[in-house]
C-alpha positions in Angstrom: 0.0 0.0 0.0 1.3 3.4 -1.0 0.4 6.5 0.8 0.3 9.7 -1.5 0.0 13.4 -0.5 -2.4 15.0 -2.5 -2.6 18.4 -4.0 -5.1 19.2 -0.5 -2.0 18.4 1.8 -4.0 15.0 2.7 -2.8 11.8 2.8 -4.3 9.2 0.4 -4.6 5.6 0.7 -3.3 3.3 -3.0 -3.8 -0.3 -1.9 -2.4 -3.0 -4.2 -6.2 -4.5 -4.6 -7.3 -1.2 -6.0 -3.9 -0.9 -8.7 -5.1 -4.8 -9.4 -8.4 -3.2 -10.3 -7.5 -0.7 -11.7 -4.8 -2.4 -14.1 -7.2 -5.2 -15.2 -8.4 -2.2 -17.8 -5.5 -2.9 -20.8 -5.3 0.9 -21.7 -4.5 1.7 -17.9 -1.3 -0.9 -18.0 1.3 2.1 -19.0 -1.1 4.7 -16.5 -0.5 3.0 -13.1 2.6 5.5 -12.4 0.7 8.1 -13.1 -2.0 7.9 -10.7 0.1 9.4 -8.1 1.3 12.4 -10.2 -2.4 13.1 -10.5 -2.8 13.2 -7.2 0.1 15.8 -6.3 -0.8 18.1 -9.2 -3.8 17.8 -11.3 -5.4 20.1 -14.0 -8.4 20.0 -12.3 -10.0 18.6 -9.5 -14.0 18.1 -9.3 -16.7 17.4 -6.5 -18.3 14.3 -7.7 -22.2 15.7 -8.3 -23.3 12.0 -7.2 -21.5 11.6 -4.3 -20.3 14.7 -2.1 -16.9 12.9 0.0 -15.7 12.1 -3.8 -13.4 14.2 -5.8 -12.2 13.9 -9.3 -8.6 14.7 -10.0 -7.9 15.3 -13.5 -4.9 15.2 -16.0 -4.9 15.5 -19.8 -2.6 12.8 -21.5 -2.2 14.0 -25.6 -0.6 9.7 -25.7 -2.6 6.7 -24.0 -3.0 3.3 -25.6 -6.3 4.8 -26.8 -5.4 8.4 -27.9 -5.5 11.5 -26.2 -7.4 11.2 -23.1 -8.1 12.8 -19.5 -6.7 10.9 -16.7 -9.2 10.4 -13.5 -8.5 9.6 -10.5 -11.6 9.0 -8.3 -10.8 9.5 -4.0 -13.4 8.9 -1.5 -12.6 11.4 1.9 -13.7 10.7 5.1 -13.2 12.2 8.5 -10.4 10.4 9.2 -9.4 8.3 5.7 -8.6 9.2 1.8 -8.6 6.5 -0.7 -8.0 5.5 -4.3 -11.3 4.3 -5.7 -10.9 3.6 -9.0 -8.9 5.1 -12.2 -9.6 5.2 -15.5 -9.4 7.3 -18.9 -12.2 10.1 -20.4 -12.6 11.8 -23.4 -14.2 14.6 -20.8 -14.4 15.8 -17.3 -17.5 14.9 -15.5 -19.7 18.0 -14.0 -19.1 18.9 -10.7 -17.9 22.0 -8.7 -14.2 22.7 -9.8 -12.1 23.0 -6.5 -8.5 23.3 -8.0 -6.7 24.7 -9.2 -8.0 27.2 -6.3 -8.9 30.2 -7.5 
């Protein structure tokens, strides 16, 4: 398990379950490194509209196995925890108040 600082200053929970997850997607084999980068310093990062504790941090990749695509990287907060839901590659953002970059 990896813990990652995010762009917030919070820590964030990356099991090894949730990177088996996530790489079981082929186009996210040559993204798993990334997922932390995203978290330190995304584009954009997004209150999830269906789900108030989850943000959406977002990075724009011009080269993925399937094009030029956003990265996302979906974190569930708690009181007390942070973790790594899921990754995976968008041709947009979802909607959702933008909280970074801070403005």
């Amino acid at each position: 398990m990896k813990i990652i600082r995010d762009c917030f200053g919070r820590s964030v929970r990356l099991t090894d379950e949730r990177v088996a997850h996530i790489l079981q997607h082929q186009e996210m084999t040559d993204m798993a490194q990334e997922i932390e980068r995203v978290l330190q310093s995304p584009t954009e990062v997004r209150i999830s509209r269906s789900d108030g504790s989850v943000r959406l941090f977002y990075e724009f990749y011009a080269k993925t196995m399937v094009g030029g695509k956003w990265l996302c990287v979906v974190v569930r907060y708690a009181a007390e925890d942070a973790f790594v839901v899921t990754a995976y590659l968008t041709d947009r953002l979802k909607a959702g108040d933008t909280i970074w970059p801070k403005k």
